[in-house]
C-alpha positions as CSV (number, residue, x, y, z in Angstrom):
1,X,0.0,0.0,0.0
2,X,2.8,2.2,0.9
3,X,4.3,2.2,-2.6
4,X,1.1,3.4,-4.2
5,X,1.9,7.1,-2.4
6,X,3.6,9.4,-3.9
7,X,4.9,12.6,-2.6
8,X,3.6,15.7,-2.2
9,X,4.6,18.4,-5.2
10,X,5.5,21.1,-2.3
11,X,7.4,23.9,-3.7
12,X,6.7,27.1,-1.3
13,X,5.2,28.9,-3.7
14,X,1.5,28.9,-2.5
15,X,3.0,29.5,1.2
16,X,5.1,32.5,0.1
17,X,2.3,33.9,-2.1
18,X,-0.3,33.7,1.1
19,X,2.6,35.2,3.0
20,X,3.0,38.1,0.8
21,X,-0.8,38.6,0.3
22,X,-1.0,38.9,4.2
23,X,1.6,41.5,4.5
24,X,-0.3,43.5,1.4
25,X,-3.4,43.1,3.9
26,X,-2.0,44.5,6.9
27,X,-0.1,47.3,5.1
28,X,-3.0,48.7,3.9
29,X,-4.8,48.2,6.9
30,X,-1.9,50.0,8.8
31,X,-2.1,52.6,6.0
32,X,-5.5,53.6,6.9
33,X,-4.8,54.1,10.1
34,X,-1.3,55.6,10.2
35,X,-2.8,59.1,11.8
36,X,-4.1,56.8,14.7
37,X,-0.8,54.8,14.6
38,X,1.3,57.9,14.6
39,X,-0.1,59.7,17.2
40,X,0.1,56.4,19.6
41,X,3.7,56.2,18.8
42,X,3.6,53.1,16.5
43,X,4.1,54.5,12.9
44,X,6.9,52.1,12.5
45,X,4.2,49.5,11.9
46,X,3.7,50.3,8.7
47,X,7.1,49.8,8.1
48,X,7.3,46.6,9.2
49,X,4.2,45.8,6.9
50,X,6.1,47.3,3.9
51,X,9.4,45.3,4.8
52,X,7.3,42.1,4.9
53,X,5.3,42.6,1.8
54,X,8.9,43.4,-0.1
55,X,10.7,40.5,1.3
56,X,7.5,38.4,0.3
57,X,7.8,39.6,-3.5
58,X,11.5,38.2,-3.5
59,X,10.6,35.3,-2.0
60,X,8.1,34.7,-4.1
61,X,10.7,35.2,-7.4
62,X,12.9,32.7,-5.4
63,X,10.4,30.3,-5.0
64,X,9.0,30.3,-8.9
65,X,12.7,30.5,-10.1
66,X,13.5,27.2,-8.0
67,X,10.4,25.4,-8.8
68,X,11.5,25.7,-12.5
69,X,15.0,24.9,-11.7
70,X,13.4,21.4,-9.7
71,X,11.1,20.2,-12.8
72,X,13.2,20.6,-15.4
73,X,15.9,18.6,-13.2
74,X,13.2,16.0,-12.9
75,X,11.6,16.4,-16.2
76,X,15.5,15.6,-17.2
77,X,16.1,13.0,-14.8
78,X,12.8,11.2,-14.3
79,X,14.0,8.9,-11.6
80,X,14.1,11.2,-9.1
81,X,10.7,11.6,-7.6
82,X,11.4,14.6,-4.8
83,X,11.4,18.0,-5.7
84,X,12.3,18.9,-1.7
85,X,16.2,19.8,-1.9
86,X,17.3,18.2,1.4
87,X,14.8,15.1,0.7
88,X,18.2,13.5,-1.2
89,X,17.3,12.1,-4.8
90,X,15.1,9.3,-3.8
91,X,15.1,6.8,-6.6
92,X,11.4,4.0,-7.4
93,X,12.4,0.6,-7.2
């Protein structure tokens, strides 16, 4: 039964998109309020909003380039059933 399962296509892309469109959410939410924000003291929120939506675009460019980079390694080698880089190359018997 075991050898009917295959793994999981997990690439991070979904997870960094959802990341990023959280960030985009809370920015603008923060946005909206930055004269409420500012006048507590916490302005720099909005900056940590902006700094996670930014680091969620390039992670998002990392993730698509190194899905590409993972298929086409399998598409070239189709004995290797893994796309997760610290999986090993796991070969079917």
């Amino acid at each position: 039964m075991d050898e009917d399962i295959k793994p999981l296509d997990v690439d991070g892309v979904g997870a960094t998109v959802a990341g990023t469109a959280a960030w985009a959410v809370a920015l603008v939410v923060l946005w909206l309020l930055r004269d409420s924000l500012v006048a507590a003291g916490n302005g720099w929120w909005i900056w940590v909003a902006f700094a996670g939506f930014v680091l969620g675009l390039l992670a998002i460019a990392y993730t698509v380039r190194r899905r590409a980079v993972y298929r086409k390694a399998r598409e070239e080698s189709p004995e290797i059933v893994s796309d997760r880089p610290s999986g090993g190359d796991e070969v079917e018997s």
